[in-house]
Z-matrix of the N, CA and C atoms (Angstrom, degrees):
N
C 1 1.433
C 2 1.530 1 108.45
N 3 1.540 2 112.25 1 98.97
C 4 1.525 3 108.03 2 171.10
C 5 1.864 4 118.50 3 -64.44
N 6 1.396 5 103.50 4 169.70
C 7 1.621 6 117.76 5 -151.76
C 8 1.749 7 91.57 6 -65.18
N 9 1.539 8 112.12 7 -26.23
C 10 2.004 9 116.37 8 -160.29
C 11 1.615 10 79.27 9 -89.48
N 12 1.082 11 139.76 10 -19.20
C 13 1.615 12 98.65 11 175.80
C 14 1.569 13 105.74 12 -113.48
N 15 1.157 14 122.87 13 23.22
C 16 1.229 15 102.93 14 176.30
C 17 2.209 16 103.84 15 -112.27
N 18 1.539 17 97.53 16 -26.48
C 19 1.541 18 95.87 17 161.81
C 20 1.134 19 112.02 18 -19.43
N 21 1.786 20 111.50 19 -84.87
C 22 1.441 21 143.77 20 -140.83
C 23 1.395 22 82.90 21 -49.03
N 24 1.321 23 131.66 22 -63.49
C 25 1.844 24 145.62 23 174.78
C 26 1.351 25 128.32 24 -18.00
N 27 1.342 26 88.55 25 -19.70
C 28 2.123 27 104.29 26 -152.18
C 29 1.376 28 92.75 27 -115.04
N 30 1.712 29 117.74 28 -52.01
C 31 1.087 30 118.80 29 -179.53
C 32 1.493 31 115.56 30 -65.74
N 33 1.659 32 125.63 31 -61.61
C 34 1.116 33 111.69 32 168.10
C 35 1.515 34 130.83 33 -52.21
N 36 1.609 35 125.08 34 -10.94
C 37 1.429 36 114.73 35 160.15
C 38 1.591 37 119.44 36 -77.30
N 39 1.818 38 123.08 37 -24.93
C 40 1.211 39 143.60 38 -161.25
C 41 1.752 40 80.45 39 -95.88
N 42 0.939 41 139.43 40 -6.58
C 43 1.548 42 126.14 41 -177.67
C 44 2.047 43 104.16 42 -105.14
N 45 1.270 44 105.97 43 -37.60
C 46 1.443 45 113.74 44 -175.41
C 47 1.650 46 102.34 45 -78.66
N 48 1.274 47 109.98 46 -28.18
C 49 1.557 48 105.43 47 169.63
C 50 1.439 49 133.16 48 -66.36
N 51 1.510 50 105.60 49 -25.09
C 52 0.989 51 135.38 50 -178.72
C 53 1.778 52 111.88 51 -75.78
N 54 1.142 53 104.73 52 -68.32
C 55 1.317 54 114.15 53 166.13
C 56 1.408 55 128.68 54 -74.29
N 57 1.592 56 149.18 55 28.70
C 58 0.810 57 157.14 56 -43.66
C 59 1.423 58 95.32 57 104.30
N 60 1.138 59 120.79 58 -70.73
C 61 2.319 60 128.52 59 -171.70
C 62 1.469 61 85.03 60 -70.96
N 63 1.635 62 114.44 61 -37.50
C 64 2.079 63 85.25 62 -138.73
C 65 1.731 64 86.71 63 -99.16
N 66 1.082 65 130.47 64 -18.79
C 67 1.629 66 122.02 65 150.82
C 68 0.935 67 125.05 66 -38.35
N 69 1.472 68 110.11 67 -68.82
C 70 1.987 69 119.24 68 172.49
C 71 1.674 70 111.45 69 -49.15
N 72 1.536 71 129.12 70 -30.60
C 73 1.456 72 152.10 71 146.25
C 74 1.496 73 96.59 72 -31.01
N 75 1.182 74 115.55 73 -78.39
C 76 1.685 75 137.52 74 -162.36
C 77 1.811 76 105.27 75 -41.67
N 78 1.476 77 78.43 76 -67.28
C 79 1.931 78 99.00 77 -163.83
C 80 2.111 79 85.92 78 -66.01
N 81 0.715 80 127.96 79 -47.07
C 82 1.495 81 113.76 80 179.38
C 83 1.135 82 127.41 81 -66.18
N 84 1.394 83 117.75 82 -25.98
C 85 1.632 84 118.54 83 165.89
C 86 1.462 85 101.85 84 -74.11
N 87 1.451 86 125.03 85 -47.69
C 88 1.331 87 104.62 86 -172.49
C 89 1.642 88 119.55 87 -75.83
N 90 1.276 89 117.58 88 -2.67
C 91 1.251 90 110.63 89 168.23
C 92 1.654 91 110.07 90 -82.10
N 93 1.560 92 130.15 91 -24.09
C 94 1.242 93 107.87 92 165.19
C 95 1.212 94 125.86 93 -81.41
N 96 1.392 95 109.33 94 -6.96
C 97 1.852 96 113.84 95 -178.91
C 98 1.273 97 100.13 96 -67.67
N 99 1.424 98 108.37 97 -46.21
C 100 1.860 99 99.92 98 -169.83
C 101 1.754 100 118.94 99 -110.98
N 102 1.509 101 100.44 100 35.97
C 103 1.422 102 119.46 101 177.85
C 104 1.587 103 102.00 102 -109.59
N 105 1.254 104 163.31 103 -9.69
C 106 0.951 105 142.39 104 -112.26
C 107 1.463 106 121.38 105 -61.01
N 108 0.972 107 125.43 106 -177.73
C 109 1.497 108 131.20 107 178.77
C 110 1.581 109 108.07 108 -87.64
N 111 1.205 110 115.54 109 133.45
C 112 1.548 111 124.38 110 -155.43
C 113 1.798 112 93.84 111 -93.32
N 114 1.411 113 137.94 112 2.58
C 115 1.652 114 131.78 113 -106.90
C 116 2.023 115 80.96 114 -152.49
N 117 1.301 116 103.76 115 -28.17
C 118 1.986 117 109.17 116 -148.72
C 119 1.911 118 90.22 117 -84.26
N 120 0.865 119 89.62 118 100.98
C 121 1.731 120 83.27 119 149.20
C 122 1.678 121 121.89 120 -143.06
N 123 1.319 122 80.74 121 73.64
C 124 1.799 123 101.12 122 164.33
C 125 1.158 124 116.38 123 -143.35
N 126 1.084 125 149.40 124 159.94
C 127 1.547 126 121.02 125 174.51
C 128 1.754 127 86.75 126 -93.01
N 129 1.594 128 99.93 127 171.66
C 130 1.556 129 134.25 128 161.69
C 131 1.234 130 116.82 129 -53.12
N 132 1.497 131 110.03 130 107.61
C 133 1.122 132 116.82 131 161.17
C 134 1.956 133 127.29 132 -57.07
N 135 1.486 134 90.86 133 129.51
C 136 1.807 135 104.97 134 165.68
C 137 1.610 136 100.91 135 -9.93
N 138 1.795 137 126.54 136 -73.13
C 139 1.152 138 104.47 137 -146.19
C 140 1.338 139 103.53 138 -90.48
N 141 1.590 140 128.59 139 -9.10
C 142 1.244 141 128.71 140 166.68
C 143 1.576 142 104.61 141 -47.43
N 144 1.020 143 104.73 142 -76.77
C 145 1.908 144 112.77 143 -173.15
C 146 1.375 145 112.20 144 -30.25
N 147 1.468 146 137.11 145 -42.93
C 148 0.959 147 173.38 146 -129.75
C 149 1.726 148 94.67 147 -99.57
N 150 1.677 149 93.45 148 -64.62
C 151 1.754 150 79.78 149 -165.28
C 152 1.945 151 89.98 150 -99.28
N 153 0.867 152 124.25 151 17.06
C 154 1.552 153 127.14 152 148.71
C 155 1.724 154 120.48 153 -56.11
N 156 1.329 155 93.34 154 -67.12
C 157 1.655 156 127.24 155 136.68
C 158 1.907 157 110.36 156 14.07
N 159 1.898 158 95.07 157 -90.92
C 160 1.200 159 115.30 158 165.13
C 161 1.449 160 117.20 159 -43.24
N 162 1.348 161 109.23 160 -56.44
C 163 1.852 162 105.59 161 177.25
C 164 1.426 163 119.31 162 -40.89
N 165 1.549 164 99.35 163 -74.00
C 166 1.652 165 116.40 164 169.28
C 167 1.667 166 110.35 165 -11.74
N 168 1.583 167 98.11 166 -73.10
C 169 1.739 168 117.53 167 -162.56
C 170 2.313 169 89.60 168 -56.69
N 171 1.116 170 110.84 169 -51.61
C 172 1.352 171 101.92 170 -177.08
C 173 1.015 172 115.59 171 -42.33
N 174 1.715 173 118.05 172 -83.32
C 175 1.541 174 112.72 173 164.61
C 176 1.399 175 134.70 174 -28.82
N 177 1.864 176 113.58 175 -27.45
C 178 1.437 177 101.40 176 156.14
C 179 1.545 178 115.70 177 -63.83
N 180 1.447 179 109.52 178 -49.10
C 181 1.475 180 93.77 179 -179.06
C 182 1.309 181 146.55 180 -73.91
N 183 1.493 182 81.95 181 7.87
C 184 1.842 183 100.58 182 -174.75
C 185 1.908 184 99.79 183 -87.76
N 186 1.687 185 122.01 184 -38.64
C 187 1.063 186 104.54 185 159.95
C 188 1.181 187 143.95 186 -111.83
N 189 1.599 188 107.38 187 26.01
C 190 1.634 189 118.24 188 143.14
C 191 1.433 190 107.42 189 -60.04
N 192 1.217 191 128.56 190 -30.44
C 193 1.482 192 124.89 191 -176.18
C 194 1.573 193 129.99 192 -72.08
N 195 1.283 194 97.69 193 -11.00
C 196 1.400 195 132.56 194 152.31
C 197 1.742 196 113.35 195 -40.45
N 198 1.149 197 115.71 196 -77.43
C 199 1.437 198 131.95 197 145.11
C 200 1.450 199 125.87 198 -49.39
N 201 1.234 200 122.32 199 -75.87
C 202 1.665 201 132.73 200 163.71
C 203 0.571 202 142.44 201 -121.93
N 204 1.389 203 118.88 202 98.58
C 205 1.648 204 132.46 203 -163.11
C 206 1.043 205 138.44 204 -71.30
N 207 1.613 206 112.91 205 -14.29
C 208 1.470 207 126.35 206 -179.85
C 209 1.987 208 91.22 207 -89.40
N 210 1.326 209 120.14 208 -46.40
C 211 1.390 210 119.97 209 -178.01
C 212 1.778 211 123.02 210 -76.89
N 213 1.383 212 90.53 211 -3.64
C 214 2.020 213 99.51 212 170.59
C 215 1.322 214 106.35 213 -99.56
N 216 1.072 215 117.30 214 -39.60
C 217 1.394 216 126.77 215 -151.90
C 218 1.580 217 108.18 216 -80.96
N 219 1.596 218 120.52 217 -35.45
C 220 1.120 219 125.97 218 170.47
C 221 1.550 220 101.06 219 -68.29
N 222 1.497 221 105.21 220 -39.64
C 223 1.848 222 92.85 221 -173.44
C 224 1.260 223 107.86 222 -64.14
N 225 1.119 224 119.53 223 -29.05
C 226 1.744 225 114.29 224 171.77
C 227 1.181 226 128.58 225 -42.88
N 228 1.745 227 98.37 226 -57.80
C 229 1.413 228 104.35 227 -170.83
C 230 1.589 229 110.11 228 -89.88
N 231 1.451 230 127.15 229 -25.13
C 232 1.318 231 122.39 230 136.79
C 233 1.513 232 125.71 231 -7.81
N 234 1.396 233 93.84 232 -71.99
C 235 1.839 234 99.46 233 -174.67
C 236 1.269 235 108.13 234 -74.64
N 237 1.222 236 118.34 235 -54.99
C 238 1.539 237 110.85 236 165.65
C 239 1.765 238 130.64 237 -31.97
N 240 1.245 239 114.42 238 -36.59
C 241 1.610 240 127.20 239 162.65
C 242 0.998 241 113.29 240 -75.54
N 243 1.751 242 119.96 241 -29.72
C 244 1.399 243 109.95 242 -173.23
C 245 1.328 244 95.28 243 -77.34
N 246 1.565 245 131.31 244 -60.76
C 247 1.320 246 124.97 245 176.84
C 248 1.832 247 140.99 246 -32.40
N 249 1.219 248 92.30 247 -21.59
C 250 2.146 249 130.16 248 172.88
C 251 1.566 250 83.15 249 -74.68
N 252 1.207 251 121.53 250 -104.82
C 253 1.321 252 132.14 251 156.80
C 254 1.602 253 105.06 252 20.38
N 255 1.204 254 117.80 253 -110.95
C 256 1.434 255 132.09 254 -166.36
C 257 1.422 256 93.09 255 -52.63
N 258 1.357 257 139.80 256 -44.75
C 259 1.696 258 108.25 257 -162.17
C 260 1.602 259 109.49 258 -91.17
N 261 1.297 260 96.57 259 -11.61
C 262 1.660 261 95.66 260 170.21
C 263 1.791 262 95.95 261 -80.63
N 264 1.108 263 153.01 262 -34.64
C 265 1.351 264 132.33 263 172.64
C 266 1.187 265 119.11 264 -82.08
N 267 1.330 266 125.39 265 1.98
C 268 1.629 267 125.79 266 -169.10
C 269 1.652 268 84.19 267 -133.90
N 270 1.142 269 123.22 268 20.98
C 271 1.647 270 100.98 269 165.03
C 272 1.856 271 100.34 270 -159.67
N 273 1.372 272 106.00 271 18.82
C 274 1.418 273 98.25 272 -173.09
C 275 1.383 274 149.62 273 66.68
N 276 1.356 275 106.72 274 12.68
C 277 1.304 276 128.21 275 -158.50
C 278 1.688 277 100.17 276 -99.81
N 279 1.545 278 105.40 277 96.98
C 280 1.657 279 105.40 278 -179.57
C 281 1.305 280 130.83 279 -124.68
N 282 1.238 281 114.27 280 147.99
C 283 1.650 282 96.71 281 -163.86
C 284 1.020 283 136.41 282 115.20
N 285 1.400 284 122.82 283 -121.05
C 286 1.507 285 135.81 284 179.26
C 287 1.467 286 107.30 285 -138.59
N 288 1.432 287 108.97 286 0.88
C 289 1.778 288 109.80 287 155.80
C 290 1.431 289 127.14 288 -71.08
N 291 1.464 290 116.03 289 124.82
C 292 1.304 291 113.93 290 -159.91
C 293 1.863 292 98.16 291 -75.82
N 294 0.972 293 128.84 292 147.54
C 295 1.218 294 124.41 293 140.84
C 296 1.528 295 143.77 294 -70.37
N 297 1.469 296 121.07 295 133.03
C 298 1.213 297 114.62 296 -153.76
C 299 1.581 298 119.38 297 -35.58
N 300 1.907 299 107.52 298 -35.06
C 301 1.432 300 116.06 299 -177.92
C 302 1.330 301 133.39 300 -97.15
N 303 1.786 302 84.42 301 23.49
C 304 1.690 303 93.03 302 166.07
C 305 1.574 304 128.60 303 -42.48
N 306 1.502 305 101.69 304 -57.93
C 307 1.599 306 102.20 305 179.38
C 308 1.456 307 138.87 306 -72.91
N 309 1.483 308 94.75 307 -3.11
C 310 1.534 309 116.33 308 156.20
C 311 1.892 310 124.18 309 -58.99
N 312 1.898 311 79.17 310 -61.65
C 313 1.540 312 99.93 311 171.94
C 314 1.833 313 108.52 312 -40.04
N 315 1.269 314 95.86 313 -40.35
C 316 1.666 315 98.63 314 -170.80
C 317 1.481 316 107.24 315 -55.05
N 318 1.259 317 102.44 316 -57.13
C 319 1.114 318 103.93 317 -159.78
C 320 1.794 319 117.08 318 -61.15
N 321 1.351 320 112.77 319 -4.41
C 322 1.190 321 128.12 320 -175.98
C 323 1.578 322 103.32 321 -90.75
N 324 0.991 323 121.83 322 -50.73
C 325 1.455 324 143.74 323 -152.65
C 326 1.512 325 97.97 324 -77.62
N 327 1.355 326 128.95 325 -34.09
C 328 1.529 327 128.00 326 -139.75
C 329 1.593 328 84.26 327 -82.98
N 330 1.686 329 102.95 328 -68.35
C 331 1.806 330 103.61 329 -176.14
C 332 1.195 331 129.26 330 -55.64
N 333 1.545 332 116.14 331 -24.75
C 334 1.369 333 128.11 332 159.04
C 335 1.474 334 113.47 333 -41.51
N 336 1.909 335 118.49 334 -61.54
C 337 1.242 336 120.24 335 168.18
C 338 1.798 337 103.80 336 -53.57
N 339 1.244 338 124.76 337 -86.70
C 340 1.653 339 99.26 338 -173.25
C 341 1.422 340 129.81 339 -26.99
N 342 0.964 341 123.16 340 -30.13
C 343 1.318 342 127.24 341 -174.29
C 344 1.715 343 110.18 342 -70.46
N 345 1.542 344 102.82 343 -39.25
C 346 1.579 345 107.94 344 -177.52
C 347 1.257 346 99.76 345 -66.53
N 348 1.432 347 114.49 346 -42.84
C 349 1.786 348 138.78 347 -172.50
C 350 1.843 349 97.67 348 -26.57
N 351 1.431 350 94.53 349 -72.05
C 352 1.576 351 125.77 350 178.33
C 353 0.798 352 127.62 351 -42.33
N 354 1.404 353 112.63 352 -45.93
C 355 1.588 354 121.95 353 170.67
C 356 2.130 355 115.30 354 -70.20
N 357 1.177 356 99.24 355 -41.24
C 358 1.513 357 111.22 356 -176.17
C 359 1.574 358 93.87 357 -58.39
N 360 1.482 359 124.63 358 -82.66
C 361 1.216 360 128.97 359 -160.76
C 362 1.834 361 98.07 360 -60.78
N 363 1.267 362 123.89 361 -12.30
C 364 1.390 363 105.96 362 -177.91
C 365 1.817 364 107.76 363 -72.90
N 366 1.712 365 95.87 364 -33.54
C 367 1.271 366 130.84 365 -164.02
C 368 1.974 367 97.97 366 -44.55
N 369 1.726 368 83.61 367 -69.10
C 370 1.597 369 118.19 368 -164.90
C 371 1.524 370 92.51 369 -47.31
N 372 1.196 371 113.92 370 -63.82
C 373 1.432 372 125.46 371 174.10
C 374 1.374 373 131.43 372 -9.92
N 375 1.280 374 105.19 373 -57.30
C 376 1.660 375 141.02 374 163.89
C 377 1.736 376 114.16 375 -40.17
N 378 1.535 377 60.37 376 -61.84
C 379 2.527 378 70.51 377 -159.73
C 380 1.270 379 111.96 378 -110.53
């Protein structure tokens, strides 16, 4: 099995994994959008909305990546940093302290990386 047919193999499994994450992503954000919490009576704070915000823009870029993967996938992990970003300055979190929504972040970030994955070796592929 030469190296040109086994790519195409890796990438199209590293692409279905991907899409596959940012669905299971999808269907879980929209179950908390239209779940709300029965418990909240305050409204949402400015910087809450804000790094809500960040989620939203991920899941957009998780299915722009659908289409373009090198241009979703950065928006993913984009928003995902931006979201690191803002709650470490709006909540103090500096350093090498994780923030509580680290493992969220992950879960945003991971398919974002496949997706770039996909695009590179589709890239390499080419030229």
């Amino acid at each position: 099995m030469s190296r040109s047919s086994v790519i195409p193999r890796i990438v199209t499994i590293i692409r279905w994994i991907a899409r596959i994450w940012s669905i299971l992503i999808f269907v879980l954000a929209l179950l908390v959008i239209i779940t709300p919490d029965p418990y909240v009576v305050e409204p949402v704070p400015l910087a809450d909305r804000i790094l809500m915000g960040f989620f939203g823009v991920a899941i957009l870029g998780l299915l722009i990546a659908w289409r373009w993967e090198g241009l979703g996938g950065a928006i993913a992990i984009a928003s995902a940093v931006g979201h690191d970003a803002t709650f470490r300055i709006t909540r103090g979190y500096w350093f090498l302290k994780l923030p509580p929504s680290a493992p969220l972040e992950f879960l945003f970030v991971l398919p974002g990386i496949l997706f770039l994955v996909c695009w590179a070796l589709s890239r390499s592929k080419r030229g």
